[in-house]
N, C-alpha and C positions, 0 to 999 in steps of 0.2 A: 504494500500500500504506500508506503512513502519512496519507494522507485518513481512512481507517479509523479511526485513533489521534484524530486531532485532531477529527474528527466525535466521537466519545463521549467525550473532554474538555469538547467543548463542552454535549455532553447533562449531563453531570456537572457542571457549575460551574452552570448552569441552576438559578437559583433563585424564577422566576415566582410557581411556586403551589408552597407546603409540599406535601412528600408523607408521608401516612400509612405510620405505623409498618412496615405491611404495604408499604405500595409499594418502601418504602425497601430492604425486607431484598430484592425482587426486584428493584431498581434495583443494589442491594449483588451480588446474584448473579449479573446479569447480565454486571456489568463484571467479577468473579473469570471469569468463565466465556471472557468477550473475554482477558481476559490469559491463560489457559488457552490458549485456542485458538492466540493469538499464538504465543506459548511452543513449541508442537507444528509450529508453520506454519515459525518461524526454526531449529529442530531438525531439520527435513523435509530428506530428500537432494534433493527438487526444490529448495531454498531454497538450501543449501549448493551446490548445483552453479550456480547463479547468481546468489547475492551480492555479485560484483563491478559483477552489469549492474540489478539492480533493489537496490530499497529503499533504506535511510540511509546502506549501504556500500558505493552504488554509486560505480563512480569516474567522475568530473566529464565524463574525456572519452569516455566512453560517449552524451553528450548527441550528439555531433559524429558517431558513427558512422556508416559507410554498410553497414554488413554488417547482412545478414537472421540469422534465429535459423535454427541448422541443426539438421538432424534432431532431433538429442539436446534441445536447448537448447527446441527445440519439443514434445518429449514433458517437459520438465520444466514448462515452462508451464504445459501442460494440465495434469499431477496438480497443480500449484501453485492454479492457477486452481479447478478441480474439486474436490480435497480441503481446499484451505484458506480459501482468499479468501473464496470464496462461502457457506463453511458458517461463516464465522467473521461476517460483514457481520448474520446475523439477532441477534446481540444487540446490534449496536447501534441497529438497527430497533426490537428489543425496548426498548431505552430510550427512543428517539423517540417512539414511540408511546405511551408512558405518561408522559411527561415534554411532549413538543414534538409533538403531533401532525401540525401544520400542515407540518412540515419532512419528513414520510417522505417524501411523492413526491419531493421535492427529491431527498433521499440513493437513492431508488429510478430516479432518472432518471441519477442522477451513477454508479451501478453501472451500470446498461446504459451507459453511455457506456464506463467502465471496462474490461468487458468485451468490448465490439468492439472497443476497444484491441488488448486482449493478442488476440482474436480474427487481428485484421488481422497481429498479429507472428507468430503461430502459421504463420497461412495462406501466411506466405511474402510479403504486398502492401504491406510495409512494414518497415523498417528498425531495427534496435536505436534510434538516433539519433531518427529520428520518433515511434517509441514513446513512449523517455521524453519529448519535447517536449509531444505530445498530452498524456502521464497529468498533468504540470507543468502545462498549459493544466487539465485535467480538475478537478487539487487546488483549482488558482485563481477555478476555477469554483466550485466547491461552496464553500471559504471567504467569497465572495465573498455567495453566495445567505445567509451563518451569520451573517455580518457585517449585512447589510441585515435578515435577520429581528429579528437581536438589537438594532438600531436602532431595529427599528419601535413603537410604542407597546404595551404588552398588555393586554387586558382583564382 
């Protein structure tokens, strides 16, 4: 969840090519529109009912778990997943693409990985504990891919 975050900081500190006046004010609106979403997504009863085991307030020994996500824990997933996650990720596509284009598939590869995540914790094939270790390996990944972009020389 906070790859989310630190992907469209990265999109926003991106200063390669100036962007016209017009790009800017939808660059501007895109990120009100992420912070929005967020906003609604940490307000959500799926969010509240498991922000001890995801995101920035999850607690530490949640990594070490061996318990699956039970019934309940798994219908919060899915509307998390379903109503927030996934409809909140296209702006910061929408700023990839008009800022960094060469990084969408990147962040479109790093969401499907994402999503078979929480998929596998849903489904019962996997553990609170392996969850967060995978999505930790997933953030690592994708910084990792932001890191060597923004290494690399630009035309």
């Amino acid at each position: 969840m906070m790859t989310i975050a630190r992907i469209l900081l990265v999109l926003l500190a991106c200063t390669a090519v100036p962007a016209a006046a017009s790009a800017q004010r939808s660059l501007d609106g895109s990120r009100r529109a992420w912070a929005e979403c967020q906003a609604k997504q940490n307000a959500s009863p799926a969010f509240l009912a498991l922000k001890d085991k995801i995101g920035s307030r999850a607690s530490p020994e949640i990594a070490f778990s061996t318990d699956k996500a039970t019934p309940e824990e798994a219908q919060h997933l899915q509307s998390l997943l379903r109503d927030y996650i996934i409809p909140c990720r296209q702006f910061s596509l929408e700023v990839a693409r008009g800022r960094l284009p060469p990084i969408v598939p990147v962040l479109q590869a790093s969401h499907g990985n994402a999503d078979a995540n929480y998929e596998r914790l849903i489904a019962g094939q996997i553990t609170w504990g392996q969850f967060i270790r995978d999505a930790k390996a997933i953030d690592a990944e994708i910084d990792a891919e932001l890191r060597r972009y923004d290494s690399e020389p630009q035309n």
